[in-house]
C-alpha positions as CSV (number, residue, x, y, z in Angstrom):
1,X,-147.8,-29.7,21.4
2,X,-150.3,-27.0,20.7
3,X,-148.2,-25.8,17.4
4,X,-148.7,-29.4,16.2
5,X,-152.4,-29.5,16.9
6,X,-152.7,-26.1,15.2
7,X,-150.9,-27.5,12.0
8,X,-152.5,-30.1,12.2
9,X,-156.2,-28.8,12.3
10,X,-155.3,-26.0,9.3
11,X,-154.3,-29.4,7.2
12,X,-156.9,-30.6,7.9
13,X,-159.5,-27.9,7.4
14,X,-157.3,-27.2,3.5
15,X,-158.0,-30.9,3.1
16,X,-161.5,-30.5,3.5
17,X,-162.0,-28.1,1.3
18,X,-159.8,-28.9,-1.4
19,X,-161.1,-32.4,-1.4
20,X,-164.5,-31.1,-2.2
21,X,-163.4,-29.0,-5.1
22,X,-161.8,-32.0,-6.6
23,X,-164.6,-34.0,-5.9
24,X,-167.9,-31.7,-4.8
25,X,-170.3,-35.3,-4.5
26,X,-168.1,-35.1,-0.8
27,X,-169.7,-31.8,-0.1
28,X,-173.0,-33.4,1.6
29,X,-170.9,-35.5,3.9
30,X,-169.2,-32.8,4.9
31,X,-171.6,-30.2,5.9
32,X,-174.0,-32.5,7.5
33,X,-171.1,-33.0,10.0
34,X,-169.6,-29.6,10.3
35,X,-171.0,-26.1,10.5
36,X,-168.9,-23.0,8.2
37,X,-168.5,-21.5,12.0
38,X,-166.2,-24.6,12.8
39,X,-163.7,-23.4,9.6
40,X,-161.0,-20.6,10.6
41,X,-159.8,-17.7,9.0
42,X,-159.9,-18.0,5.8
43,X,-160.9,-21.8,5.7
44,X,-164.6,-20.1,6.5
45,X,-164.6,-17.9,3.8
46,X,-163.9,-20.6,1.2
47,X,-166.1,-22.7,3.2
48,X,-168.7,-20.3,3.0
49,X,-168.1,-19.8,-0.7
50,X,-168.6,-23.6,-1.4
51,X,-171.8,-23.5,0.7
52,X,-173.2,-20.5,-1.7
53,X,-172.4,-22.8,-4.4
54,X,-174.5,-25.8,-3.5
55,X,-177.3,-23.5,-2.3
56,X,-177.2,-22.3,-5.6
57,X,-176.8,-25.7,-7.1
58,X,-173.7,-24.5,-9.3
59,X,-170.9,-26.2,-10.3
60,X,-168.0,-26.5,-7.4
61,X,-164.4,-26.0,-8.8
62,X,-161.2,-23.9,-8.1
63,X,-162.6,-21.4,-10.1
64,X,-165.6,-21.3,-9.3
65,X,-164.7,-20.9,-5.8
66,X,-162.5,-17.8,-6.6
67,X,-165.2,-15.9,-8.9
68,X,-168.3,-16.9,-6.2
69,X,-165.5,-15.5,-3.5
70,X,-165.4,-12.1,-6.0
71,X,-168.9,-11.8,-5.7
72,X,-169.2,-11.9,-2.1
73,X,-165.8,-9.9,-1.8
74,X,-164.6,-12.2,0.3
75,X,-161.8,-13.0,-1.9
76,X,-159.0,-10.4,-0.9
77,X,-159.8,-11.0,3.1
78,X,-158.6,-14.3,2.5
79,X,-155.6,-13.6,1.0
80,X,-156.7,-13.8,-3.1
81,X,-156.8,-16.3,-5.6
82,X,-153.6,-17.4,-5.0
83,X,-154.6,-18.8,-1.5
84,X,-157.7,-20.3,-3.0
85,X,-155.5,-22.3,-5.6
86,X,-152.8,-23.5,-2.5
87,X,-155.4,-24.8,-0.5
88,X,-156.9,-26.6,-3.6
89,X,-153.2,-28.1,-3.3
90,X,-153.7,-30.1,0.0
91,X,-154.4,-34.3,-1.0
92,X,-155.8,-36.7,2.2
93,X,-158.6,-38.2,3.7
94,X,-161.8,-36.2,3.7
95,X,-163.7,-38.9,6.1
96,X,-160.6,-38.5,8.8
97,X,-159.9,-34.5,8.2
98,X,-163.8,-33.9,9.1
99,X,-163.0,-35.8,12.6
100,X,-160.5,-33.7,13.2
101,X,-161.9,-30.4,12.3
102,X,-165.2,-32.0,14.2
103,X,-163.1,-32.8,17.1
104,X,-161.4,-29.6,18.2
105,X,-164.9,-27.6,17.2
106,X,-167.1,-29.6,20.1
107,X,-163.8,-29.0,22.0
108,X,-164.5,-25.2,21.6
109,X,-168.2,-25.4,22.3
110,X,-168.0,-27.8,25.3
111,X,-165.5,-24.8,26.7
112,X,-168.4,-21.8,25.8
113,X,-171.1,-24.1,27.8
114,X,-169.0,-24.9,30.7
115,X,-168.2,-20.8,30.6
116,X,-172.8,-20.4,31.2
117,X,-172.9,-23.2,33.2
118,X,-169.9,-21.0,35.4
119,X,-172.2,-17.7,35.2
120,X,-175.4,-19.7,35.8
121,X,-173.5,-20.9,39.0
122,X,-172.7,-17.5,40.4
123,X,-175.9,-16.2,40.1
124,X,-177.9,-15.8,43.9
125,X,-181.0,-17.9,42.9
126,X,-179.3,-20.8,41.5
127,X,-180.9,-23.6,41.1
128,X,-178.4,-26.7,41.2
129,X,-180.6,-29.0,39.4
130,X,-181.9,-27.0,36.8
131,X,-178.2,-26.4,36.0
132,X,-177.0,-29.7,36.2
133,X,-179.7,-30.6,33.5
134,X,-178.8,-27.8,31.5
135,X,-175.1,-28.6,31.4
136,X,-176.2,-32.0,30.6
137,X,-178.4,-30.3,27.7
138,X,-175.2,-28.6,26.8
139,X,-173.2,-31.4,26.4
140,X,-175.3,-33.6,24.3
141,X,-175.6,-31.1,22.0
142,X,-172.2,-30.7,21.3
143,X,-171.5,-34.2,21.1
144,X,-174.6,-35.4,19.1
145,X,-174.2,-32.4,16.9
146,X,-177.6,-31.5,17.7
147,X,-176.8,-27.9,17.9
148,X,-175.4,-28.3,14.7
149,X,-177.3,-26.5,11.6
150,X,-175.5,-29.3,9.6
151,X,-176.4,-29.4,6.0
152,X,-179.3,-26.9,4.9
153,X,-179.6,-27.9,1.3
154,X,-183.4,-28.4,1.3
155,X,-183.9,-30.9,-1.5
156,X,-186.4,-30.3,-4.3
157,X,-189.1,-32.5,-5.3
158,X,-187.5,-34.6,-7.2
159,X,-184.2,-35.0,-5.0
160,X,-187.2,-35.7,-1.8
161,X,-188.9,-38.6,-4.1
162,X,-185.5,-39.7,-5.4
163,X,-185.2,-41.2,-1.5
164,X,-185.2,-45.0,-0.7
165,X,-188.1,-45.7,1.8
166,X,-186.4,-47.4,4.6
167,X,-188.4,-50.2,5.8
168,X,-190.3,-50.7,8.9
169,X,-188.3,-50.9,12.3
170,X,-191.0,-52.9,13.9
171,X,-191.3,-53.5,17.7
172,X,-194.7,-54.9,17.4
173,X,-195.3,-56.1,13.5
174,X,-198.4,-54.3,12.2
175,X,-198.9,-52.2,15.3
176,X,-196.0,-50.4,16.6
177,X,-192.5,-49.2,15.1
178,X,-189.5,-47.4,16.7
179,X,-190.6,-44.3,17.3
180,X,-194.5,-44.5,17.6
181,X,-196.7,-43.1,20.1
182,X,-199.9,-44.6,21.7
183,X,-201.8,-43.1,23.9
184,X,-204.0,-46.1,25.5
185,X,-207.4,-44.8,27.2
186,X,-210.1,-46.6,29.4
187,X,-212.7,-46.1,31.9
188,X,-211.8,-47.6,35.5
189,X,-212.3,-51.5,35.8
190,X,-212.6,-52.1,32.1
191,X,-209.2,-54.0,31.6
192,X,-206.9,-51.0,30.1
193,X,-204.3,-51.6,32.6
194,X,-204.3,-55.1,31.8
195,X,-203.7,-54.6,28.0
196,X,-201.5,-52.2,28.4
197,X,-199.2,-54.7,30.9
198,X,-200.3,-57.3,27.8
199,X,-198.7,-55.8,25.3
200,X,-195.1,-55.0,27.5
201,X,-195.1,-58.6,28.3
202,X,-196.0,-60.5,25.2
203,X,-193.4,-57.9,23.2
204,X,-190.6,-58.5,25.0
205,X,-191.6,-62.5,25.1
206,X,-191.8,-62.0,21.4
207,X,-195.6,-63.0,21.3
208,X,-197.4,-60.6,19.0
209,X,-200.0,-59.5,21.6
210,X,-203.2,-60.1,19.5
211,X,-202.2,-63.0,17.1
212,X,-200.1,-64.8,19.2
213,X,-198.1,-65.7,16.7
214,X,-194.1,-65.1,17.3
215,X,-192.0,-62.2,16.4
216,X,-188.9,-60.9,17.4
217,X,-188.7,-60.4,21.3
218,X,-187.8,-56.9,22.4
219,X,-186.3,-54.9,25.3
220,X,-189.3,-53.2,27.5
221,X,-189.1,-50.9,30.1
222,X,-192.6,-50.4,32.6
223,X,-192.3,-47.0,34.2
224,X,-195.3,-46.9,36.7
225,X,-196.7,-44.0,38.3
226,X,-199.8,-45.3,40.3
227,X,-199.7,-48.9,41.2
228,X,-197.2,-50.0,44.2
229,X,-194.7,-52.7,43.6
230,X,-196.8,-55.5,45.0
231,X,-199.8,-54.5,42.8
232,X,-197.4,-54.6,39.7
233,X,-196.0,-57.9,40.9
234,X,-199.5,-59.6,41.3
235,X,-200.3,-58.5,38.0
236,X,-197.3,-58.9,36.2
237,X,-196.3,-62.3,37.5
238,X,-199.7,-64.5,36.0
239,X,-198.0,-62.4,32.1
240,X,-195.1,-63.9,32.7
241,X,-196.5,-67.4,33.7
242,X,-198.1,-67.8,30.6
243,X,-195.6,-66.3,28.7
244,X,-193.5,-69.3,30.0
245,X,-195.7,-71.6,28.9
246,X,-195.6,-71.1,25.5
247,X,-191.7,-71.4,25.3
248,X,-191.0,-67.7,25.8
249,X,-189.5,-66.5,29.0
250,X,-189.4,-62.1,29.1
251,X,-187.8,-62.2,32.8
252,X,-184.4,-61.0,31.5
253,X,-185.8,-58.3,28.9
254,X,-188.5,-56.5,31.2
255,X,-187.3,-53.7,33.5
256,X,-189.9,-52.6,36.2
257,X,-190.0,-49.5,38.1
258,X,-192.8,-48.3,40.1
259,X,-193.5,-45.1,41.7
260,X,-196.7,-44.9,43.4
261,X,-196.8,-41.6,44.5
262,X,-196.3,-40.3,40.9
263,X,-193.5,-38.2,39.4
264,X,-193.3,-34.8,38.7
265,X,-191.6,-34.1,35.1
266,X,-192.3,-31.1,35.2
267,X,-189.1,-30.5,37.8
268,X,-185.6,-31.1,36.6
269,X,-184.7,-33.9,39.0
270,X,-188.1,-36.0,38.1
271,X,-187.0,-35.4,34.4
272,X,-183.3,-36.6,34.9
273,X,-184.6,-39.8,36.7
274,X,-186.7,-40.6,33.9
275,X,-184.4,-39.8,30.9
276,X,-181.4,-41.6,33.0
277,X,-182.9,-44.7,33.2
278,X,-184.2,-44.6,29.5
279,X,-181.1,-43.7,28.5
280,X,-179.1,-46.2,30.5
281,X,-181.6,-48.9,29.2
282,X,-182.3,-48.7,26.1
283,X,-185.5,-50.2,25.5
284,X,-187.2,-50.4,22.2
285,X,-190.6,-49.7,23.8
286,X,-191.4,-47.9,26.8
287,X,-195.1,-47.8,28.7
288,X,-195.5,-45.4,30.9
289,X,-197.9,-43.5,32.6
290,X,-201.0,-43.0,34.3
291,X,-200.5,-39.3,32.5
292,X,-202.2,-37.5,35.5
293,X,-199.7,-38.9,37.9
294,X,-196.5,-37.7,35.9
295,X,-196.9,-34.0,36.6
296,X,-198.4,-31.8,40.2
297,X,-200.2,-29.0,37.6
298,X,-203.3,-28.6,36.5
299,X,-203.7,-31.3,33.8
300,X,-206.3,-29.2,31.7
301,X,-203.7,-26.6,31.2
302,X,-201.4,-26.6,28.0
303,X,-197.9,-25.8,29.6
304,X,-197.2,-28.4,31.5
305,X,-198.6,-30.6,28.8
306,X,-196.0,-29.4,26.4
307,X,-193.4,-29.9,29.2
308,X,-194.5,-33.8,29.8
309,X,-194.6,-34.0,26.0
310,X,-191.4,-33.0,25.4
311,X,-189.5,-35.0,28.3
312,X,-191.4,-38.3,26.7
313,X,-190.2,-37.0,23.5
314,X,-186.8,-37.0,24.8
315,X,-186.9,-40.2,26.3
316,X,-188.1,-41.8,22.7
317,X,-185.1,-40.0,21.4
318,X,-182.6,-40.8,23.9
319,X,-183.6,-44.5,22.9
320,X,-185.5,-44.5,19.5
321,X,-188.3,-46.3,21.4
322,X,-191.5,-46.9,20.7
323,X,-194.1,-45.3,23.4
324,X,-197.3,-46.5,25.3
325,X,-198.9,-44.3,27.4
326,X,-202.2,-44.9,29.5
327,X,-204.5,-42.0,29.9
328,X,-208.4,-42.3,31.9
329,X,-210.9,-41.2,30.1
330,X,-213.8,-39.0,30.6
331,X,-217.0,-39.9,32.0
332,X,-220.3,-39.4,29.8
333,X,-223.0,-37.5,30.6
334,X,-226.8,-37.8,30.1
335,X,-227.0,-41.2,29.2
336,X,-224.4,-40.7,26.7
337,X,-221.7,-43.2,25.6
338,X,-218.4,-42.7,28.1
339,X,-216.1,-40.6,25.8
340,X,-212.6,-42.5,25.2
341,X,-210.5,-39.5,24.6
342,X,-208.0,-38.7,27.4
343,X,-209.0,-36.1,30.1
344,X,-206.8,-32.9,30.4
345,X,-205.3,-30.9,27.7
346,X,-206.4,-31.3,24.4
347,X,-203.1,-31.9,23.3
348,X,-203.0,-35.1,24.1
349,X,-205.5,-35.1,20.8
350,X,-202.4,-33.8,18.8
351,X,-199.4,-35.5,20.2
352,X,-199.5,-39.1,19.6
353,X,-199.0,-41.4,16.0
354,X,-202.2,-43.7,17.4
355,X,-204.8,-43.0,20.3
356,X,-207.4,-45.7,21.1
357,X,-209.6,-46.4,23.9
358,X,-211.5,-49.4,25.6
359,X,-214.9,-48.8,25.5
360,X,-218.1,-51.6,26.6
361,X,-219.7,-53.2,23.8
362,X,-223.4,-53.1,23.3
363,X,-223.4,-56.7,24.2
364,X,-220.9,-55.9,27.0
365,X,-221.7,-57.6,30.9
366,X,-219.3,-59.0,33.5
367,X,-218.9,-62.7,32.1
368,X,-218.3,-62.1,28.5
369,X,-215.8,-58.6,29.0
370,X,-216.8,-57.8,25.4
371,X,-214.9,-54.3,24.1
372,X,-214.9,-52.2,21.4
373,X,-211.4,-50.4,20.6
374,X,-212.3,-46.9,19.5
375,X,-209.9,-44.6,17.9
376,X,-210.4,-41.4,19.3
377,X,-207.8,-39.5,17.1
378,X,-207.0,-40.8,13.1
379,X,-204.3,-43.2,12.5
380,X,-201.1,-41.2,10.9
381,X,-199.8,-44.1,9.8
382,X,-201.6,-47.2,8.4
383,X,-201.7,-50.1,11.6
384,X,-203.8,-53.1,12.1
385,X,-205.2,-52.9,15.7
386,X,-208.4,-55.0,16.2
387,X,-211.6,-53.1,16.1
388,X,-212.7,-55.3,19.5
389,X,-211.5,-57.0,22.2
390,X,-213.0,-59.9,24.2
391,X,-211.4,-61.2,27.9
392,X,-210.8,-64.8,28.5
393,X,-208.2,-67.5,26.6
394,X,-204.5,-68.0,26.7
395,X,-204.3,-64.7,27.5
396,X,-206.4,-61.8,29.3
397,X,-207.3,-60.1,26.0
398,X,-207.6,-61.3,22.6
399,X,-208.9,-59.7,19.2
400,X,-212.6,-60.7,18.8
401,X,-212.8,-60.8,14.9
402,X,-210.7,-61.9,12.1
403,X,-208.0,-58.8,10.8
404,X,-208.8,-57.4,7.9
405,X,-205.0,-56.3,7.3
406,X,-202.2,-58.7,7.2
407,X,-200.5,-58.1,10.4
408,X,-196.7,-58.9,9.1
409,X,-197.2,-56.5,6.0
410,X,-194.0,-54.6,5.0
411,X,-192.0,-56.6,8.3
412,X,-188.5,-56.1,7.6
413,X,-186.8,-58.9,7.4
């Protein structure tokens, strides 16, 4: 059995190559999949040889292959010219040899990982949840191929501009798209809570959030680190109502967890529970947060700012979601205006796509609930979120003056 799995692979691999020197367009494909270290013998030295060749933007043939091979004196290690011309021999599939070769490399990773995750294990201190997510790390490099270096052909100018635009993969049109980041900010009792729950109901109701008007419902997950499930239910619930009344019911696309006392990401098991259930949900937009209550350090401190920053990361990976987080703001001083930019670490001012914060109008008093929504960080991509924000209506917040951008601009259709 292992002799035909061996015959098989080196067809494969001769396949490989001498499909691209018949055909070198089939080049990209192929190393954006594989790596030259998942070639063997002398596979890796043509391989390499090929590589050299795009990198160089040169010509790919059988002889060109043989003279780059003289150049790097690789050709006699692989057995000379005449090896070069059998493999240029070998006729199949491309598409199914790479799945092959693909195949038994992750095979031979996944067996180096488990050997550290083994040595990590024997070691005196070992933690069993820090390795437990690092052989989970381990594995989803292999098999995503994240580890991979895949295809390093850095395109010029040209080749870059040459690119199709994909269009927008909206979750909210005009506001958010797979893959955004907000970070929502308020001063306590000013409504930010209630927005942010706003905007997770009406976009999974498929209600934009501001116009009202109906767009494609979506799959949200609440992750809740300060409110306790009754609170979340009494606020929640009067969403969902209205929601219902206007034809749209979110019950069966809203997923609701609440942890009161916080979560700590900073520790392996609070960052497994959170990417888990991501992962195992797949919503196309997450809200999370308070940001205080997902770590125990200091939240003026960088480090474990980076470390929540990159488990959020992961989780808008794990489901190319969109992301709303709510941050407090600081308080003002001197008379001043309350600042709207989130307390702790400044890079909060760095991370997200969008960053806006509630802040009182100058007409602002208890009846009228009259906002302004401040950007405290520029824009990176062009969005229409209203400029102010005024309570009462259908809904607890609505946009107090008319757009000035067309809210459904560039919606994919």
């Amino acid at each position: 059995m292992v002799e035909v799995m061996d015959a098989a692979l080196e067809q494969a691999q001769a396949t490989i190559l001498a499909g691209i020197m018949s055909k070198p367009e089939q080049a990209a494909n192929v190393f954006a999949t594989l790596r030259i270290e998942d070639f063997d013998q002398q596979y890796r030295l043509v391989s390499e040889a090929i590589h050299g060749l795009r990198i160089n933007r040169t010509q790919i043939d059988q002889l060109a292959v043989i003279d780059e091979m003289t150049r790097r004196g690789t050709l006699g290690k692989c057995g000379g010219a005449a090896e070069v011309h059998r493999i240029s021999q070998f006729f199949g599939s491309v598409d199914y040899s790479v799945e092959i070769v693909a195949r038994h490399a992750r095979l031979r990773r996944l067996a180096t990982a488990s050997l550290r995750v083994q040595q990590l294990a024997g070691t005196p201190d070992a933690d069993p949840y820090a390795i437990a997510q690092r052989m989970a790390d381990e594995a989803r490099g292999v098999i995503d191929g994240i580890e991979s270096e895949g295809d390093i052909l850095t395109p010029t100018l040209g080749e870059f501009l040459a690119v199709e635009d994909h269009a927008s993969d909206w979750v909210i049109p005009g506001l958010l798209e797979r893959g955004d980041r907000l970070v929502l900010t308020g001063g306590e009792g000013l409504g930010k809570s209630t927005l942010f729950r706003q905007i997770g109901i009406c976009a999974a109701a498929g209600i934009h959030p501001f116009t009202h008007e109906r767009i494609a419902p979506q799959r949200v997950l609440f992750v809740d680190c300060e409110n306790s499930p009754g609170q979340m239910r009494r606020a929640l619930r009067p969403l969902a109502i209205q929601a219902q009344k206007m034809g749209a019911d979110p019950s069966n696309l809203v997923f609701v967890e609440t942890r009161p006392e916080g979560i700590d990401v900073t520790t392996p098991e609070d960052e497994m529970w959170l990417v888990k259930r991501v992962s195992a949900l797949q919503p196309s937009l997450l809200l999370t947060g308070s940001l205080y209550k997902m770590h125990a350090k200091n939240p003026n401190d960088e480090e474990p700012a980076r470390q929540l920053a990159r488990v959020l990361d992961r989780c808008r990976a794990a489901a190319n979601c969109a992301l709303v987080i709510e941050a407090h703001s600081g308080h003002g001083f001197g008379g001043e205006k309350r600042p709207v930019r989130p307390v702790g670490s400044s890079l909060w001012l760095r991370w997200p796509e969008f960053g806006y914060g509630l802040r009182p109008a100058d007409d602002f008093d208890e009846v009228t609930r009259h906002v302004d929504l401040v950007p405290w960080r520029g824009d990176r991509s062009e969005r229409s979120w209203p400029k102010q924000l005024r309570q009462g209506g259908t809904w607890p917040w609505r946009a107090d003056e008319p757009n000035p951008h067309n809210y459904f601009e560039g919606r994919a259709s």
